[in-house]
Backbone as ProteinMPNN parsed JSONL, in Angstrom:
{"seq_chain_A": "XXXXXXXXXXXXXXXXXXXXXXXXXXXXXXXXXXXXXXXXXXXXXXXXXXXXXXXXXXXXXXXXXXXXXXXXXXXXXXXXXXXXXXXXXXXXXXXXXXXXXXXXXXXXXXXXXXXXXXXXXXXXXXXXXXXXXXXXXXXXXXXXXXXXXXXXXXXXXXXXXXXXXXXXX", "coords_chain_A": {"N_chain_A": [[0.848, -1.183, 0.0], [0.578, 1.953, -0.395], [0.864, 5.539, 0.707], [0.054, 8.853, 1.638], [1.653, 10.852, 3.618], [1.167, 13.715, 5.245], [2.738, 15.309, 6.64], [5.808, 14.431, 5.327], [5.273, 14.097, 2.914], [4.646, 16.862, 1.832], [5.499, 18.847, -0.589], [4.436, 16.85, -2.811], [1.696, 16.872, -2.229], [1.211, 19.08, -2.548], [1.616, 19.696, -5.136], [-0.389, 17.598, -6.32], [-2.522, 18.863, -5.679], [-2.908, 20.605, -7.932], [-4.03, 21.091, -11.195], [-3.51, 18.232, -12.323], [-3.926, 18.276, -15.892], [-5.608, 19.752, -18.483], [-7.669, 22.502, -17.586], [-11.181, 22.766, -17.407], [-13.837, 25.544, -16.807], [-16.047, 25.097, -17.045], [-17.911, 22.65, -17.69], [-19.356, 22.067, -19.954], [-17.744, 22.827, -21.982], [-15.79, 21.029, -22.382], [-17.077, 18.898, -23.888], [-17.44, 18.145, -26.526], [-14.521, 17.384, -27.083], [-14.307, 15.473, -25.081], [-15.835, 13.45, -26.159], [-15.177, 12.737, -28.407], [-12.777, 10.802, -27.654], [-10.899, 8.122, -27.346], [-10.762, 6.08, -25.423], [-12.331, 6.431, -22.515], [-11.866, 7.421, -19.149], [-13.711, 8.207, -15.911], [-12.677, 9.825, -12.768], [-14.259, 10.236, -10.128], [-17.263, 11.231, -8.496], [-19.052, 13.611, -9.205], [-17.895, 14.101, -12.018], [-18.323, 11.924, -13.089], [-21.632, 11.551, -12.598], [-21.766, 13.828, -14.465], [-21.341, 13.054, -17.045], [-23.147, 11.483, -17.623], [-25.793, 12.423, -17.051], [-25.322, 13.847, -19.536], [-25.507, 11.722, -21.16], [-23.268, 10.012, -21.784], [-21.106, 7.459, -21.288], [-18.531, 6.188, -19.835], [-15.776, 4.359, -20.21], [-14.858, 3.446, -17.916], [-15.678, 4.357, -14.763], [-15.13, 5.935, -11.931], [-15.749, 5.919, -8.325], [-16.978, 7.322, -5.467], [-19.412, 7.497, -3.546], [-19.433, 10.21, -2.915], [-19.221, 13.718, -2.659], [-17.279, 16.405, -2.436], [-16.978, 15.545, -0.204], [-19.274, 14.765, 0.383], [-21.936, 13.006, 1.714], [-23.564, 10.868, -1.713], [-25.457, 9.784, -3.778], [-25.472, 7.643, -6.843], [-28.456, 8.037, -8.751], [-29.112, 6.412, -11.079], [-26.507, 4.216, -11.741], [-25.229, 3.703, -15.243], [-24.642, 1.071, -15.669], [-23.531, -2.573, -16.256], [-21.643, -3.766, -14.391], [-20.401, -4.028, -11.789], [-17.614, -3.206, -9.638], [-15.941, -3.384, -6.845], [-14.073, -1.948, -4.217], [-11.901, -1.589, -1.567], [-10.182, 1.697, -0.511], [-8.799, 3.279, 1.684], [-8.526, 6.932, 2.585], [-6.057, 9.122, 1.509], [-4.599, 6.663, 0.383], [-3.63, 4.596, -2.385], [-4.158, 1.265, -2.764], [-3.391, -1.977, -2.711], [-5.429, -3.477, -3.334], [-7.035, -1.404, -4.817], [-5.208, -1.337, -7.213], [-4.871, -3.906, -8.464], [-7.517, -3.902, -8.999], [-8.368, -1.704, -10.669], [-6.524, -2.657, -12.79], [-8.149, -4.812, -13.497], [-10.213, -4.051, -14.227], [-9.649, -2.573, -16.393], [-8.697, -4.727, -18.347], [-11.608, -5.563, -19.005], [-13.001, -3.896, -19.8], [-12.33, -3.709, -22.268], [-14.299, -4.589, -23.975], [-16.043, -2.775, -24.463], [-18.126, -2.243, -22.578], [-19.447, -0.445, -19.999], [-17.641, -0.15, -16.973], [-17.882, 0.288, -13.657], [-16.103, 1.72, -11.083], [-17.047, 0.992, -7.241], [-15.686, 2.961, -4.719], [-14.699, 2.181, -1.208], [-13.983, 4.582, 0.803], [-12.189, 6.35, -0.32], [-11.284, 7.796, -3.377], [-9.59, 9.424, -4.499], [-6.878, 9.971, -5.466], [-6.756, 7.631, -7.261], [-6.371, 8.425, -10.118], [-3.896, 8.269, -10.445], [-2.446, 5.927, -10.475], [-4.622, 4.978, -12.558], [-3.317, 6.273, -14.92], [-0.653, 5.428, -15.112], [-1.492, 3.006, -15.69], [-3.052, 2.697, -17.596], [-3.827, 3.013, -21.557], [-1.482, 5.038, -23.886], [-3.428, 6.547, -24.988], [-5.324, 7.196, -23.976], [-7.577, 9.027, -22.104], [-8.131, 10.709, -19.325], [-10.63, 12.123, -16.904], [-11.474, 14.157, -14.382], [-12.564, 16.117, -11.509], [-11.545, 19.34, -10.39], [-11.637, 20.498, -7.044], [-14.184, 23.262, -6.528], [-13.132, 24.07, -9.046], [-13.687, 23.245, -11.535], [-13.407, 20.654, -14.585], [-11.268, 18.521, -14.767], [-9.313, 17.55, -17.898], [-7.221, 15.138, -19.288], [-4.905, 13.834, -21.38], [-3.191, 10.283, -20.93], [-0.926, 9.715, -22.211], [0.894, 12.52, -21.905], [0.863, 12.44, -19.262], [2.762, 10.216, -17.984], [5.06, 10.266, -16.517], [4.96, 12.87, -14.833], [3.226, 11.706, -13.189], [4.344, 8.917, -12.352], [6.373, 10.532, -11.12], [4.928, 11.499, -8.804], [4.232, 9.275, -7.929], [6.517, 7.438, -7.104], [7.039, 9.496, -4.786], [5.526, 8.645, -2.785], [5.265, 6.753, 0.308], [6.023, 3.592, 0.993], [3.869, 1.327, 2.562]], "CA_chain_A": [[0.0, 0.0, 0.0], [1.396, 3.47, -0.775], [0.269, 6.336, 1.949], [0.453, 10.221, 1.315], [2.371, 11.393, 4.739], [0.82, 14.976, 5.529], [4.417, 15.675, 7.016], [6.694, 13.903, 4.866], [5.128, 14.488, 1.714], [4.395, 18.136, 1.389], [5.603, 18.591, -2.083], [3.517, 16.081, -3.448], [0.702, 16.845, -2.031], [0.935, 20.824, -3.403], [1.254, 19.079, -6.575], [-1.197, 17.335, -6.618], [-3.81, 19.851, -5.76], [-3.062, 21.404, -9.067], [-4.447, 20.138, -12.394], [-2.753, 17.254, -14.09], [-4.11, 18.294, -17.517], [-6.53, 20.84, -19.107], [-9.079, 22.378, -16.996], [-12.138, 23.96, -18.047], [-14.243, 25.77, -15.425], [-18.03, 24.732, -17.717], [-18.033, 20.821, -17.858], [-19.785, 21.77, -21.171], [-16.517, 23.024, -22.689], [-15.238, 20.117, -22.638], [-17.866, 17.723, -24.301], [-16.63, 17.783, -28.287], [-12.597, 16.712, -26.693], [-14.269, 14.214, -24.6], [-16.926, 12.495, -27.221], [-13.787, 12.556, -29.445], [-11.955, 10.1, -26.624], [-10.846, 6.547, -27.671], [-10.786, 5.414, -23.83], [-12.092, 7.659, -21.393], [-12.181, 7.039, -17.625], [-13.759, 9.169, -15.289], [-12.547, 9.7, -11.379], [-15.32, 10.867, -8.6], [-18.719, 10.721, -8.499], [-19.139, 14.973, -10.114], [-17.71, 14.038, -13.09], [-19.446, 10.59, -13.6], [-22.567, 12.495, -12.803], [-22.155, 15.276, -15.509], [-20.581, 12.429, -18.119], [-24.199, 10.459, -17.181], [-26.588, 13.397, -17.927], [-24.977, 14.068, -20.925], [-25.582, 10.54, -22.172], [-21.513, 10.084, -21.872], [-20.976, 6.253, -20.483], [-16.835, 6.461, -19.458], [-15.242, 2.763, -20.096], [-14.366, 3.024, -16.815], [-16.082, 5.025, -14.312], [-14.482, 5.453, -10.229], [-16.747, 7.168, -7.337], [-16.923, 7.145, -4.066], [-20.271, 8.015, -3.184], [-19.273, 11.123, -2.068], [-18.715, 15.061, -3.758], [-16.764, 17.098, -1.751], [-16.644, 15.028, 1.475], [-20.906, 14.983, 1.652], [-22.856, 12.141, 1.185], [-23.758, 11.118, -2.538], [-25.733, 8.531, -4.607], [-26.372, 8.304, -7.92], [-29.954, 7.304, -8.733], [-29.045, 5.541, -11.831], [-25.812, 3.604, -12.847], [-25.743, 2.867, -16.626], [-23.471, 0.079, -15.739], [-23.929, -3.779, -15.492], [-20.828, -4.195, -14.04], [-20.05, -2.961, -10.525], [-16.505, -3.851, -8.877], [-15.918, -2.568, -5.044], [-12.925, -2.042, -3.939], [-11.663, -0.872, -0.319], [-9.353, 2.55, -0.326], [-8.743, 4.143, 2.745], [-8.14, 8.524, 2.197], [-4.779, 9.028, 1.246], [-3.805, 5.489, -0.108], [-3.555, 3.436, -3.241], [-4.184, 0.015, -1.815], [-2.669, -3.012, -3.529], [-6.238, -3.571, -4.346], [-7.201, -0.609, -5.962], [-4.385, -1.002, -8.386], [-6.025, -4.419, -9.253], [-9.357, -3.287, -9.233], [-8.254, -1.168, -11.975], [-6.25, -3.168, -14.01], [-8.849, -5.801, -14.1], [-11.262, -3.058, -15.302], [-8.803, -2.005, -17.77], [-8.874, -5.724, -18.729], [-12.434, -6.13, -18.858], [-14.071, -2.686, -19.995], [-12.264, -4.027, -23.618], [-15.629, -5.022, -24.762], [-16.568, -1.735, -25.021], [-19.224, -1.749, -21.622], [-18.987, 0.401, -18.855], [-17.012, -0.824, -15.767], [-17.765, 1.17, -12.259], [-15.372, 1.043, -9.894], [-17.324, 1.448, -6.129], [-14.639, 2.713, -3.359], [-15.189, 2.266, 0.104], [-12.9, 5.317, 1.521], [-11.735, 7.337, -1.192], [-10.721, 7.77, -4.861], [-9.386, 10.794, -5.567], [-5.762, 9.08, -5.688], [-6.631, 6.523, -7.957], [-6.06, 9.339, -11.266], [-2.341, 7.884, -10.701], [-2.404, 4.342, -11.117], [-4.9, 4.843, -14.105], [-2.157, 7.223, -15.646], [0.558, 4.669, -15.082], [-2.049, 1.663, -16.317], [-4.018, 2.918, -19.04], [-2.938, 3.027, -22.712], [-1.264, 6.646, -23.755], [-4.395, 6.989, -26.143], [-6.419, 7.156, -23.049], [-8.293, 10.145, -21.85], [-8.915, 10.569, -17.602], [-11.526, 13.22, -16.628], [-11.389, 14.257, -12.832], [-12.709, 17.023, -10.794], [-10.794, 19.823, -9.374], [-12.92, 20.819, -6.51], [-14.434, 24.627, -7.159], [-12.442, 24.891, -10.407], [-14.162, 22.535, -12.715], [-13.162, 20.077, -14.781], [-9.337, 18.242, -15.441], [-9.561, 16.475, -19.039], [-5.506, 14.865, -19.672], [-4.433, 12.71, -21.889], [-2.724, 9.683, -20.439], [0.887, 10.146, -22.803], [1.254, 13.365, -21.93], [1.305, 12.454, -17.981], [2.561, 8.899, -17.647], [6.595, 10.736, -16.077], [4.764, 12.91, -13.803], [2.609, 10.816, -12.283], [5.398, 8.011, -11.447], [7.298, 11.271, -10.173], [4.689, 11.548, -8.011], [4.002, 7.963, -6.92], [7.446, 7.831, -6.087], [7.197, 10.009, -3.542], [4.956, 7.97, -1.528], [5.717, 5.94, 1.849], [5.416, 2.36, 0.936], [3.677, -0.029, 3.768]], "C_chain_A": [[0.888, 1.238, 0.0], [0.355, 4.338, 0.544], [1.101, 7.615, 1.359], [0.755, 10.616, 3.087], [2.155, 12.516, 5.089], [2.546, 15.932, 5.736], [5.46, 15.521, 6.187], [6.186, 14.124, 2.756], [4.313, 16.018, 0.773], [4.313, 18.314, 0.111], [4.769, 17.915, -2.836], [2.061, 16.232, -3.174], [0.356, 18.681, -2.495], [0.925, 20.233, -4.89], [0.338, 18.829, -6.837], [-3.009, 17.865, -6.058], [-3.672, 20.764, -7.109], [-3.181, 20.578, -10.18], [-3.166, 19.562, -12.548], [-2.996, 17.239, -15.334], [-4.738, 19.709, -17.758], [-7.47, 21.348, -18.376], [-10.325, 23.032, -17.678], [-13.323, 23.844, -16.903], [-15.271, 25.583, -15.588], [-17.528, 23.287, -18.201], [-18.673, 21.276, -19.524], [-18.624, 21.774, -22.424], [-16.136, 21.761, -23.699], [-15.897, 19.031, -23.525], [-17.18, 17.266, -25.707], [-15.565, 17.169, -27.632], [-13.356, 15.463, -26.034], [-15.055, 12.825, -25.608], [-15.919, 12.044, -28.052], [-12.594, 11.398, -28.558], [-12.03, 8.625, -27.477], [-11.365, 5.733, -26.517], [-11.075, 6.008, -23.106], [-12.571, 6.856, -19.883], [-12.432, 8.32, -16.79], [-13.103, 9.106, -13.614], [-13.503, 10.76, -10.709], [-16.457, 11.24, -9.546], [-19.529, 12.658, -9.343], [-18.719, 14.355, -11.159], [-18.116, 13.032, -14.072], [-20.894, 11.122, -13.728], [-22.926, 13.133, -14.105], [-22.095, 14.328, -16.611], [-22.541, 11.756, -17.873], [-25.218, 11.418, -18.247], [-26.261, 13.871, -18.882], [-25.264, 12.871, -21.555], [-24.172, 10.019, -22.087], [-21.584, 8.902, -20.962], [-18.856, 6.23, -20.677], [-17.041, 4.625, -19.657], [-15.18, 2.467, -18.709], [-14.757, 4.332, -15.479], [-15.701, 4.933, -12.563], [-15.139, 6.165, -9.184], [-16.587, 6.29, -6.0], [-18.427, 6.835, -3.1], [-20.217, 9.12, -2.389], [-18.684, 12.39, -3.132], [-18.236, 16.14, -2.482], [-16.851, 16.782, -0.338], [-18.493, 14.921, 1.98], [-21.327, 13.523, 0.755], [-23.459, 11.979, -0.405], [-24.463, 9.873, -2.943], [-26.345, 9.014, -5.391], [-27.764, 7.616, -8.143], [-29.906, 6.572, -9.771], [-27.723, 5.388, -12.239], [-25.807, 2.794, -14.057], [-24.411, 2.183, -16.276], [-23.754, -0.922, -15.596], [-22.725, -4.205, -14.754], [-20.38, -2.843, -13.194], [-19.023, -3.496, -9.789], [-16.205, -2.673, -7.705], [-14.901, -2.963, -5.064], [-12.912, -1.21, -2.439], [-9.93, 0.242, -0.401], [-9.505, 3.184, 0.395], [-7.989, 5.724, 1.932], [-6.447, 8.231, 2.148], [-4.065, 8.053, 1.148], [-3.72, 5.646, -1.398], [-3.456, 2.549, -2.345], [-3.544, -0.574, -3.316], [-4.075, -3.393, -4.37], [-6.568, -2.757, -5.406], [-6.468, -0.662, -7.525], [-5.087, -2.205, -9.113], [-6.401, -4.457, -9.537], [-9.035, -2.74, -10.784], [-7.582, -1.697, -12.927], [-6.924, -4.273, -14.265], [-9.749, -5.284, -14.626], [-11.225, -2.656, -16.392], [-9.097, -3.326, -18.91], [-10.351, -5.956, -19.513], [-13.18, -5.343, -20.218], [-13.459, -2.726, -21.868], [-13.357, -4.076, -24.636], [-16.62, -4.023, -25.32], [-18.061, -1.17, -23.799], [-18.422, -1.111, -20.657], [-18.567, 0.282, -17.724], [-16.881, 0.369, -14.864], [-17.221, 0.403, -11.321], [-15.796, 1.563, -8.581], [-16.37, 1.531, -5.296], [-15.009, 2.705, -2.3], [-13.831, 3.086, 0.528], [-12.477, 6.221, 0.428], [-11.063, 6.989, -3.056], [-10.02, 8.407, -5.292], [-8.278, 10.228, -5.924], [-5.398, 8.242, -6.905], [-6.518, 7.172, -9.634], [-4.868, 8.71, -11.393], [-2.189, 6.538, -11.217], [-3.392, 4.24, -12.425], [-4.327, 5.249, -15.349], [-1.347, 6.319, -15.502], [-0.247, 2.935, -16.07], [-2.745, 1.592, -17.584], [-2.596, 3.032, -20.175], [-3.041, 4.484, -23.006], [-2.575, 7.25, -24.442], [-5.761, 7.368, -24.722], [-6.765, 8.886, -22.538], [-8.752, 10.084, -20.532], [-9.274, 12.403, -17.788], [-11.854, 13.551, -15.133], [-11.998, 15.749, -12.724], [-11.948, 18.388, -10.084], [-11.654, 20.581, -8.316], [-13.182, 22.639, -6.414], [-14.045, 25.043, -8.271], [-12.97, 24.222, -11.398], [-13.818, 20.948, -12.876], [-11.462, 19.612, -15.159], [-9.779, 17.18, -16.359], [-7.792, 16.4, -19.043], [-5.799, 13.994, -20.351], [-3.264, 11.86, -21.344], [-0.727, 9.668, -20.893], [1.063, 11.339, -22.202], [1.433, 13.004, -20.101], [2.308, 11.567, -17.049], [4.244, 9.335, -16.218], [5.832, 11.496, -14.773], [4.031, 12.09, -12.833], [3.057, 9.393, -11.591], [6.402, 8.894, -10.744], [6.429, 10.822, -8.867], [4.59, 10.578, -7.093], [5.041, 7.604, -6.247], [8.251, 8.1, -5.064], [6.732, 9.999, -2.412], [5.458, 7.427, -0.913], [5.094, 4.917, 0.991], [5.265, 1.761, 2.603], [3.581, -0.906, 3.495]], "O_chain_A": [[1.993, 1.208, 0.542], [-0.613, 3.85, 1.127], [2.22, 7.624, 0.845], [-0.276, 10.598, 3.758], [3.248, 12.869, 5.532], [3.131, 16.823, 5.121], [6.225, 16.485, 6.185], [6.875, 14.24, 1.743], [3.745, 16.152, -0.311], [3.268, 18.041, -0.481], [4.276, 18.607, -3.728], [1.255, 15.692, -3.931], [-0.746, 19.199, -2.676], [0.003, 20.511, -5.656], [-0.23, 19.576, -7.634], [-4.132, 17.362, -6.097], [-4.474, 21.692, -7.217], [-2.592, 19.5, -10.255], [-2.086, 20.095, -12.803], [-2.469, 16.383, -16.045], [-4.295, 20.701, -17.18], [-8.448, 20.6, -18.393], [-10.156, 23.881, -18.553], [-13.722, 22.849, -16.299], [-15.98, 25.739, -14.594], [-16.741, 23.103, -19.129], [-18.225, 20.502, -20.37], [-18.572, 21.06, -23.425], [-16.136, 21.536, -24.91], [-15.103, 18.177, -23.92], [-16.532, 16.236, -25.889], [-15.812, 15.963, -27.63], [-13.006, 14.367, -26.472], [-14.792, 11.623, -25.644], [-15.893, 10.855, -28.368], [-11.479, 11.319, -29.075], [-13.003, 8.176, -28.082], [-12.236, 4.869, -26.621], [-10.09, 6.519, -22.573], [-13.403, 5.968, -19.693], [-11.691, 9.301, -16.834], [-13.109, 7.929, -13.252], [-13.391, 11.979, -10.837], [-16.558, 11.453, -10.754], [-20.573, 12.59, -9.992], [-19.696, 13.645, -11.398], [-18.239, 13.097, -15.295], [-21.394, 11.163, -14.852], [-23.999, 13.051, -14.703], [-22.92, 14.68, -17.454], [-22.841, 12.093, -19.019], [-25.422, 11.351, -19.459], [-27.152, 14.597, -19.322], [-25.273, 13.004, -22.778], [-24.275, 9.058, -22.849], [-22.073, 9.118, -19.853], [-18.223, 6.266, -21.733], [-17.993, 3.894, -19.384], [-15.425, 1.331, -18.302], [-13.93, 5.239, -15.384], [-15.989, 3.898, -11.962], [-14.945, 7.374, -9.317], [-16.243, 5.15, -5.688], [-18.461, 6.072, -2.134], [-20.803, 9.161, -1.307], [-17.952, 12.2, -4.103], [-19.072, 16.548, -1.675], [-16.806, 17.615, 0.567], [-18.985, 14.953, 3.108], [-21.094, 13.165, -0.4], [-24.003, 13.046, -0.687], [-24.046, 8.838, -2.422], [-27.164, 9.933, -5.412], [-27.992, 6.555, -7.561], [-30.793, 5.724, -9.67], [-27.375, 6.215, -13.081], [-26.184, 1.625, -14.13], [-23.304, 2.647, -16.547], [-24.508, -0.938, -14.623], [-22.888, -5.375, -14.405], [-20.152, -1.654, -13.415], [-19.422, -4.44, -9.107], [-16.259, -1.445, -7.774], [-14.517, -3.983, -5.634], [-13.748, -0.344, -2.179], [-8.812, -0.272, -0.361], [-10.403, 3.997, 0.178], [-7.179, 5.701, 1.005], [-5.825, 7.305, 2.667], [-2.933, 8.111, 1.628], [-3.718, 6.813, -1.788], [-2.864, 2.725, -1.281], [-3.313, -0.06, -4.411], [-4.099, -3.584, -5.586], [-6.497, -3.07, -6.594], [-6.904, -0.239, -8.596], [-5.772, -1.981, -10.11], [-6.35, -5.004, -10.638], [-9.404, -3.283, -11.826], [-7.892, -1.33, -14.06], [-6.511, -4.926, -15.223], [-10.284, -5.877, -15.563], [-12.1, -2.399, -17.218], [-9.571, -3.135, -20.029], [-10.3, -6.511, -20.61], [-13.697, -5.837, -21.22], [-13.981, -1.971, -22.688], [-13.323, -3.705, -25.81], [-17.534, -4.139, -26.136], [-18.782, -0.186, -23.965], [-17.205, -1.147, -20.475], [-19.427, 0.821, -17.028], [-16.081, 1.283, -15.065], [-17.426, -0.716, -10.852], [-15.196, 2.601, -8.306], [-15.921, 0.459, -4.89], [-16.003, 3.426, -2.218], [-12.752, 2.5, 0.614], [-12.67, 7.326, 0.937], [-10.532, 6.0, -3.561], [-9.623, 8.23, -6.444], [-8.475, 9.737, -7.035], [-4.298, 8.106, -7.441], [-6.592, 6.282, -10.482], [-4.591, 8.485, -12.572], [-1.815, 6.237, -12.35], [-3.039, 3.483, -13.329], [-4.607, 4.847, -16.478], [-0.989, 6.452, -16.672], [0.327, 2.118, -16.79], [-2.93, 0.658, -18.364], [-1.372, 3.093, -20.055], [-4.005, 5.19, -22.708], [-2.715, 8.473, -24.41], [-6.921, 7.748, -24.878], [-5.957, 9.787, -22.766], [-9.787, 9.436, -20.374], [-8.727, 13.363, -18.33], [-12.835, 12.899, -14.776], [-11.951, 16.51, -13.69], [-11.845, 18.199, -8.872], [-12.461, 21.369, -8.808], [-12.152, 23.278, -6.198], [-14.379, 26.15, -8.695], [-12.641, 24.738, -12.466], [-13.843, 20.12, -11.964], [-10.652, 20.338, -15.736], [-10.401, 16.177, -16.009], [-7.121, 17.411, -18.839], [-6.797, 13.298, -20.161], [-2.224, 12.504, -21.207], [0.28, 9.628, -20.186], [2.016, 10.989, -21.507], [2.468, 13.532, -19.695], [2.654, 11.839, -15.9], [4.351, 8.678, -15.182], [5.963, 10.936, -13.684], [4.43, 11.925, -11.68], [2.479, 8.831, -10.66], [7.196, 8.411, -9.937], [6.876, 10.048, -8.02], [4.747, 10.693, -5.877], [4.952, 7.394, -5.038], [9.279, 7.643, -4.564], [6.989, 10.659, -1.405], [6.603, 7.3, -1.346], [4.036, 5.069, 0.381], [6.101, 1.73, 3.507], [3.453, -1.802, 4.329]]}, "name": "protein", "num_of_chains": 1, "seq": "XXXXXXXXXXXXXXXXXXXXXXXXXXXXXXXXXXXXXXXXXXXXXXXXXXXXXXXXXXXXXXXXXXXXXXXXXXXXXXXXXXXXXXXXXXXXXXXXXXXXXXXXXXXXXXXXXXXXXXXXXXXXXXXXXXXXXXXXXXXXXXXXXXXXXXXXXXXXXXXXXXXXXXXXX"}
C-alpha cells in the first residue's frame, strides 16, 4: 500500500492539488474533446454524474459516493458491471491497483465498468495514468475549479514522479 504522509510528503501533495491536464471551469466546454476520446475514464462521483446526464458512459467510471466530502448517490448507474474495492483517504491500496487493471482488462468489450470505493478515490487518477494506454483520456474534478480532461501520454513521467514520492507499507 502506498500512503500520502501529511508531514513527509508536502511537495507532493501541493502538486497534486493542481491540475494534471486541461481544466475547463463549464463541464460543457469540454464535451466535443471528450466524445472525441478513444478510452475515457472518469474519477469521482461529479464528473461521472455530468458524463451520465450528458448521455456520456466512461469505459471506466471510479466514485466514491461522495462530492466534496458529503454524502452522494447516484440514482441511476448505466453500468452492469459494478466492482468494489476498499481505499482508505490518502492510499492506493494493492487492491485498488487491481481493481483497476482488471477493469482495464475487462471494460475491452466496449461496456462500462464502475469502480465502487469504500474510503476514497481521488488518488486513484495515478495508477490509471501509469495503467491505461497513452491513447487514453482521464476526466477528474478539481474541486471549485471545474473540470481536469488529460491525456494519459502526456502524464505517464509525472505521475510516477509523483508515486514515487509515496511511503510504501
Amino acid at each position: 500500500m502506498l500512503r500520502l504522509d501529511a508531514e513527509l510528503n508536502k511537495d507532493i501533495i501541493v502538486e497534486l492539488k493542481k491540475p494534471l491536464g486541461k481544466l475547463y471551469p463549464d463541464f460543457e466546454d469540454a464535451i466535443e474533446e471528450i466524445k472525441s476520446s478513444e478510452f475515457l475514464i472518469s474519477v469521482g462521483d461529479a464528473t461521472f454524474g455530468n458524463l451520465t446526464k450528458y448521455e456520456i458512459y466512461p469505459n471506466i467510471g471510479i466514485i466514491d459516493n461522495l462530492i466534496q466530502r458529503k454524502n452522494h448517490t447516484h440514482e441511476i448507474i448505466h453500468a452492469d458491471h459494478i466492482l468494489k474495492v476498499d481505499n482508505p483517504a490518502g492510499t492506493i491500496t494493492d487492491d485498488l491497483w487491481e481493481t483497476i487493471g482488471s477493469a482495464l482488462e475487462l471494460s475491452n468489450t466496449g461496456e462500462c465498468y464502475v469502480i465502487e470505493v469504500a474510503g476514497e478515490e481521488d488518488l486513484a487518477v495515478l495508477p490509471c495514468i501509469l495503467m491505461a494506454s497513452p491513447e487514453t483520456t482521464i476526466l477528474y474534478g478539481q474541486p471549485n475549479e471545474g473540470l481536469v480532461l488529460l491525456k494519459v501520454s502526456d502524464m505517464v513521467d509525472k505521475a510516477q514522479k509523483l508515486i514515487d514520492g509515496f511511503i510504501e507499507e
